[in-house]
C-alpha positions in Angstrom: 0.0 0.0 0.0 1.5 3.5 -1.0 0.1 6.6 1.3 0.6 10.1 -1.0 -0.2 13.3 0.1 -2.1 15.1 -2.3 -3.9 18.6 -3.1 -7.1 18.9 -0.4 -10.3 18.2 -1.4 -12.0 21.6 0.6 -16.3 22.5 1.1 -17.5 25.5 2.6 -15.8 26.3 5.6 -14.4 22.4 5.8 -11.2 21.7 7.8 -9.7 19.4 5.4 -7.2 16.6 5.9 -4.7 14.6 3.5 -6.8 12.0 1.5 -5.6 8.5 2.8 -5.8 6.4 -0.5 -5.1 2.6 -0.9 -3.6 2.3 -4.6 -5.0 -0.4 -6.8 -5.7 -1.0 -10.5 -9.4 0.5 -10.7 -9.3 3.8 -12.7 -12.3 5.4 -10.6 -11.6 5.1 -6.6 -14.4 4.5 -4.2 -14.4 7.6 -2.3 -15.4 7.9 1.9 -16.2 11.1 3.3 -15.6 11.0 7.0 -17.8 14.1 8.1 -18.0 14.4 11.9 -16.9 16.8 14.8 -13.1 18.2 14.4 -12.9 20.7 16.9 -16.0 21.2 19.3 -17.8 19.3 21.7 -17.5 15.7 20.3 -14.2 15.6 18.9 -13.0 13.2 21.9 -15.5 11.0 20.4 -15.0 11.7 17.0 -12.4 13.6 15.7 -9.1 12.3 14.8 -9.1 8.9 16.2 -12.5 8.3 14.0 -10.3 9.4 10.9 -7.6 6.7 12.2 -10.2 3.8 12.5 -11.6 4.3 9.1 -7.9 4.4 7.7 -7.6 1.1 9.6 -10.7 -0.5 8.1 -9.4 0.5 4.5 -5.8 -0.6 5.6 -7.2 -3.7 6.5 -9.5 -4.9 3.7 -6.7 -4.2 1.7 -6.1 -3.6 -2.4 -8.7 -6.0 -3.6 -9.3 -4.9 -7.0 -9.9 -1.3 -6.8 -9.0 1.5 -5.1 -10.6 3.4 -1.6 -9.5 7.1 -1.3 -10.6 8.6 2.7 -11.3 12.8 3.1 -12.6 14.3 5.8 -14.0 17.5 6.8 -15.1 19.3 10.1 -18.9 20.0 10.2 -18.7 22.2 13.0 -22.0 20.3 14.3 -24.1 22.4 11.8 -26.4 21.1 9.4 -26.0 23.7 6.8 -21.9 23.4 6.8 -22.0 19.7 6.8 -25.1 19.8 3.7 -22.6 22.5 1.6 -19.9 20.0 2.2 -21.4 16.8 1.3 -23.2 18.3 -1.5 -19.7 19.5 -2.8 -18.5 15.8 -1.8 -21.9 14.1 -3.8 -21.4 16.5 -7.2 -18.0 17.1 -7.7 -15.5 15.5 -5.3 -17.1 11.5 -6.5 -17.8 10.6 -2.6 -20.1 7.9 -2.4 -20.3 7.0 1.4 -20.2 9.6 4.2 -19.4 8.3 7.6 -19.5 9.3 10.9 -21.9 12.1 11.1 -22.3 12.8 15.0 -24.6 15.3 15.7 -28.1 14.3 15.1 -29.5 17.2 13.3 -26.1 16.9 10.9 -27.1 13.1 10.3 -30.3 13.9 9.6 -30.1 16.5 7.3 -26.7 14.7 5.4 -28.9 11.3 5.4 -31.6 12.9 3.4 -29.4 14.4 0.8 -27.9 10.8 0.3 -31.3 9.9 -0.5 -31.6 12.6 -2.6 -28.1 11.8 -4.5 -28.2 7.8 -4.4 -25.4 7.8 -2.4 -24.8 6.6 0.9 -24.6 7.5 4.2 -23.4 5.7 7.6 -24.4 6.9 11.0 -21.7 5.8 13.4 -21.7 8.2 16.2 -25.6 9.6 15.7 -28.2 9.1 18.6 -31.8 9.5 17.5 -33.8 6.7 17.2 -35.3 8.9 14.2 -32.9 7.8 11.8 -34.5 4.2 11.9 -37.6 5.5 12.2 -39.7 8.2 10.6 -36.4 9.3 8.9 -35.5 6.5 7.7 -34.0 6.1 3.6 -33.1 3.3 1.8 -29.8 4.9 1.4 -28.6 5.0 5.2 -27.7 2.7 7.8 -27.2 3.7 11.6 -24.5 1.9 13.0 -23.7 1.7 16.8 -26.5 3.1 19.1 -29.4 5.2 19.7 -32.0 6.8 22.1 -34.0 4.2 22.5 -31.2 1.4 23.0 -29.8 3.7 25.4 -33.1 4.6 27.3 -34.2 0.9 27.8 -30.4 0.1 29.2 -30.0 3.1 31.4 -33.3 5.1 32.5 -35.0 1.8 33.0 -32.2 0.1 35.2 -31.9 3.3 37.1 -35.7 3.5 38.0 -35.7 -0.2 39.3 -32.5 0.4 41.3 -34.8 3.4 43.2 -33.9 6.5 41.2 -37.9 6.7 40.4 -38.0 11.3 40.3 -36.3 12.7 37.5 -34.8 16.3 36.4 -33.2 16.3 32.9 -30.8 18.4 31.1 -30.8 18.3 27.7 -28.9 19.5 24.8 -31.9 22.1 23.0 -31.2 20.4 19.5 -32.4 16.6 17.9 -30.0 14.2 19.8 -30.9 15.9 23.4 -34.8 15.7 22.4 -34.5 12.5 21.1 -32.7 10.8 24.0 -35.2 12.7 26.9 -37.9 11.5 24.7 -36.9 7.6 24.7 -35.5 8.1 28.3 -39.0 9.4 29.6 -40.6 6.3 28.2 -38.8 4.0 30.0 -38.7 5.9 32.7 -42.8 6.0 33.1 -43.3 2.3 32.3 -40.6 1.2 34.9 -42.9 3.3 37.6 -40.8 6.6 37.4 -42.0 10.3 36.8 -40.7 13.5 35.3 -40.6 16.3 38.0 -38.6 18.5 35.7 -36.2 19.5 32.7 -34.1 22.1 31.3 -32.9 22.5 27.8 -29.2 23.9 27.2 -28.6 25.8 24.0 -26.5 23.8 22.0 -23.3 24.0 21.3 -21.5 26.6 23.1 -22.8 26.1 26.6 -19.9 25.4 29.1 -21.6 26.6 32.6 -23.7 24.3 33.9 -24.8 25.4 37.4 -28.3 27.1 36.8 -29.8 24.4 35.3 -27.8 21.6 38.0 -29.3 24.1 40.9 -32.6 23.7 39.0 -32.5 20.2 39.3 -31.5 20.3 42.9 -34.3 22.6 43.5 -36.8 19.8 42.1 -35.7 17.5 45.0 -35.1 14.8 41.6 -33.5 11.6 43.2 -32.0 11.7 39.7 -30.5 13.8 36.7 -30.7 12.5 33.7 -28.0 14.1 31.4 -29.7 14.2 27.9 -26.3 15.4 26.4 -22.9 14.3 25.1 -18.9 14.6 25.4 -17.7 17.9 26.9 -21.3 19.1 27.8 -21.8 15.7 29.5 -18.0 16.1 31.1 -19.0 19.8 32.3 -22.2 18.8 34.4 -20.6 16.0 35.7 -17.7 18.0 36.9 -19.7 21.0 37.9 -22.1 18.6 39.9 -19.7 17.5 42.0 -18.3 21.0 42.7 -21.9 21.2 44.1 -21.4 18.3 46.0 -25.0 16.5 44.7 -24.2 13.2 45.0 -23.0 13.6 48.0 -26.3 14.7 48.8 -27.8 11.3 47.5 -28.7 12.6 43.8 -27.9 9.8 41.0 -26.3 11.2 38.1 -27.7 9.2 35.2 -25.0 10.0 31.9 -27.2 8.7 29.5 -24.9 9.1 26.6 -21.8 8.4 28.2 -18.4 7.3 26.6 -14.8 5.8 27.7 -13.3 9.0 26.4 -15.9 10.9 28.9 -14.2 8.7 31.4 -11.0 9.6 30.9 -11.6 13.1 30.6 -13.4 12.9 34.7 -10.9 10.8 36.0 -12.1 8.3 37.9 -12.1 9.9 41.1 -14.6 11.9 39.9 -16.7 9.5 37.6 -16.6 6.0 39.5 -19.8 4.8 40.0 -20.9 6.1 37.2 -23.7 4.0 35.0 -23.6 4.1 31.8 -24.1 1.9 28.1 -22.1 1.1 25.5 -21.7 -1.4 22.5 -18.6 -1.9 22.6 -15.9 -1.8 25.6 -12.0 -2.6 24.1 -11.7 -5.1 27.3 -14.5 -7.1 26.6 -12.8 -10.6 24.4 -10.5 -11.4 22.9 -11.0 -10.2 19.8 -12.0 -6.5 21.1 -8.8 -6.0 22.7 -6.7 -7.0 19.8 -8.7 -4.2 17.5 -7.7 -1.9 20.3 -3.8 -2.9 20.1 -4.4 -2.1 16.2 -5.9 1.0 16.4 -4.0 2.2 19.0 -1.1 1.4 17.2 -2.7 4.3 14.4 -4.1 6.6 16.8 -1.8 6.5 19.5 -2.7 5.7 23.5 -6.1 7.1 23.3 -9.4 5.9 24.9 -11.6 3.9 22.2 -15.4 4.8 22.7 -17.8 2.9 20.5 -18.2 5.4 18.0 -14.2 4.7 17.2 -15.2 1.0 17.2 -18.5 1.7 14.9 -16.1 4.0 12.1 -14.0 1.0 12.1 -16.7 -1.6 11.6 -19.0 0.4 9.5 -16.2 1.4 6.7 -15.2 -2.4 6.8 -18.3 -3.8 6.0 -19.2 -1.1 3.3 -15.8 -2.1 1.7 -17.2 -5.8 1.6 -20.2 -5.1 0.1 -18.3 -3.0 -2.4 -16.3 -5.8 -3.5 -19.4 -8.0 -3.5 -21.6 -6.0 -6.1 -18.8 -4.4 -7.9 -17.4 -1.5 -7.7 -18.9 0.3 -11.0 -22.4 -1.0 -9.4 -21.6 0.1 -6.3 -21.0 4.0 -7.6 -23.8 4.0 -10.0 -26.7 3.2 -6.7 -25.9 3.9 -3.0 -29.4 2.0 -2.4 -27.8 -1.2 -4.2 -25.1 -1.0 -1.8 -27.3 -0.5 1.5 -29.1 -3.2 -0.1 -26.3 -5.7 -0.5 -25.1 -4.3 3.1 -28.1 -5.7 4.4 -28.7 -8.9 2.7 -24.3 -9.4 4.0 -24.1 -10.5 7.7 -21.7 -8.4 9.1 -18.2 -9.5 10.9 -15.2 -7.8 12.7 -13.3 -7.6 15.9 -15.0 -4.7 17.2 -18.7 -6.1 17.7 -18.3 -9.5 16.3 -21.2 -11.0 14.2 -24.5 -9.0 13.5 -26.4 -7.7 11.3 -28.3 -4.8 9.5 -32.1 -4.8 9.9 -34.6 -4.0 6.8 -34.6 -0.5 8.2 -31.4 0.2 8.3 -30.6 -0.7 12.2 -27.3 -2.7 12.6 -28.1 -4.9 15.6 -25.4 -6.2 17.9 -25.6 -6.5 22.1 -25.7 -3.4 24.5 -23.3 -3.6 27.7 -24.7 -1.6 30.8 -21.5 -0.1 32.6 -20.4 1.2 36.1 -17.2 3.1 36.2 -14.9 1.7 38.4 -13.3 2.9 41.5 -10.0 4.4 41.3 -8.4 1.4 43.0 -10.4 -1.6 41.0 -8.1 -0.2 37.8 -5.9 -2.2 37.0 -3.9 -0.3 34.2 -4.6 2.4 31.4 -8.2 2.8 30.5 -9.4 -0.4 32.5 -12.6 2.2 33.6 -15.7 -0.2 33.2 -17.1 -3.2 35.1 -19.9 -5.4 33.1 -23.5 -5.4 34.7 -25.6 -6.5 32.2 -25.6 -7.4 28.9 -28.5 -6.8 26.1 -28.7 -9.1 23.5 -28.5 -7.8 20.3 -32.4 -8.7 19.2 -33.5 -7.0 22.4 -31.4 -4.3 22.7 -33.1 -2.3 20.1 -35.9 -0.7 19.3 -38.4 -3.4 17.4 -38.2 -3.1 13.7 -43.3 -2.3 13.3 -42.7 0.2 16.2 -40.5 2.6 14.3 -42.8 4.0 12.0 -39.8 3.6 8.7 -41.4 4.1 5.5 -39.7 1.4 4.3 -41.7 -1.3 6.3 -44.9 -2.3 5.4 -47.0 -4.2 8.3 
């Protein structure tokens, strides 16, 4: 394989990156946008290390035949940036799968324009349940998680554990909306209530303590943290400042990652409950993708969105080489198509597969963050309490409304 820099493919106000390009005989490369967070509030969870994991993927699958050329861009977490991008990406840059996506009002937005474009477009670090639902195309797959998967994991475990009064904060925007929305659910049919919420304008907001000392106010027994990466670091933080659960109020992280982790130390996040889909200490197998992207990205935390850019990019790759690469450009439905009818296979999350409306399935791990001295080296953070299986751990395939499913 021969890595060349080359001239940047740029859109809009895109922070572009050197294309990563595995050389073959094809004369037309298959292209992969990776369009995610850069530089604001999920980059921890994005960012580089998602760039290094689809690199990995391409490195891994290897010359078979054709060609796969990576470029990334920063969507700054707005839809119209990352629509001007991928637009750019779809008509004149020959992209024809965008990965990654993050925010939830970006992957909505970019998902429809795939549609639009027959292109196609993976969700690997996306929470709304919305994407497999009313939102659903036959041109996008959601890889990973969502609100619901989360919700049923998290807010009901909490409420049967005694945490039955809840405050939320929420990030004002699709994912935090999405997430209180599933959450509530749960939360009611377990026996819980809503006393209260706040919504946090999204992004920018770095103080925290109104809306905490709202939630104290509430007398809640627990705050549910509709929200993600540094907001989700920031309450946590300013929380304990407050000293609230030393007072007896259960934080509930509902979207909570290792990177989050690491960020809190665990002094200040042990206890902690959150899900995941993927933990690199789980098997065998997980921990030897971890030595190998590690080995790319350095000694970083891997959160399941690093896991999912990995998996998702190697199983597009498959079903690349399976219809044909010519094929494959010409109809990003043909290739979601032929992604789905493929079961899927890799270190990260081991077998699965992609549901009719575009839901990979695989098992959800419910999490506590260790105590400081239950570590036993760098990023040993979790302890398993219960595992989901994968046809369970998702939402079920007549309840989410997809257009594509006919009852």
């Amino acid at each position: 394989m021969t890595m060349d820099r080359r001239t940047l493919l740029q859109a809009g106000t895109a922070s572009a990156l050197p294309l990563i390009g595995v050389r073959a005989q094809a004369a037309k490369p298959v292209r992969i946008g990776v369009l995610t967070d850069m530089s604001g509030p999920y980059r921890d969870l994005n960012g580089p290390v998602t760039v290094s994991c689809a690199r990995q993927a391409v490195q891994e699958f290897g010359p078979r035949g054709f060609e796969t050329e990576i470029v990334v861009a920063d969507h700054q977490n707005r839809p119209d940036v990352a629509l001007n991008i991928a637009r750019q990406w779809f008509d004149r840059d020959g992209v024809d799968m965008v990965l990654s996506l993050a925010a939830s009002s970006v992957a909505l937005a970019v998902a429809e324009l795939a549609r639009e474009k027959n292109k196609v477009a993976i969700a690997t670090s996306t929470a709304t349940s919305d994407m497999t639902g009313k939102s659903c195309t036959p041109n996008t797959i959601h890889w990973v998680f969502d609100t619901y998967m989360l919700a049923k994991s998290t807010g009901a475990s909490t409420v049967r554990a005694g945490g039955d009064t809840w405050f939320f904060i929420t990030a004002d925007y699709a994912f935090g909306h999405s997430l209180e929305r599933d959450t509530v659910s749960f939360v009611q049919a377990a026996g819980g209530r809503v006393v209260g919420q706040a919504r946090t304008p999204f992004p920018g907001t770095t103080d925290f303590s109104s809306f905490l000392l709202q939630a104290q106010a509430s007398r809640a027994k627990v705050i549910g943290l509709a929200n993600a990466g540094t907001d989700t670091v920031n309450c946590v933080k300013q929380a304990a400042e407050f000293g609230l659960t030393r007072r007896g109020v259960k934080l509930a992280s509902m979207l909570m990652f290792l990177p989050d982790v690491h960020a809190l130390g665990l002094e200040t996040a042990q206890g902690l409950i959150c899900t995941e889909t993927f933990y690199w200490d789980l098997n065998d197998r997980t921990r030897g993708f971890a030595r190998r992207a590690r080995a790319l990205a350095g000694p970083v935390p891997l959160s399941m969105n690093h896991a999912g850019d990995y998996s998702a990019t190697l199983h597009y790759l498959k079903a690349v080489a399976s219809l044909g690469v010519q094929a494959a450009k010409a109809s990003g439905a043909d290739t979601v198509a032929r992604m789905k009818a493929m079961p899927t296979e890799d270190d990260a999350f081991g077998a699965g597969t992609i549901r009719a409306d575009g839901r990979k399935l695989h098992p959800s791990y419910l999490f506590e963050v260790k105590k400081p001295e239950e570590s036993r080296g760098p990023f040993d953070y979790y302890k398993l309490l219960q595992t989901t299986p994968a046809d369970e751990a998702f939402r079920p395939l007549m309840e989410g409304s997809c257009p594509l499913i006919r009852s």
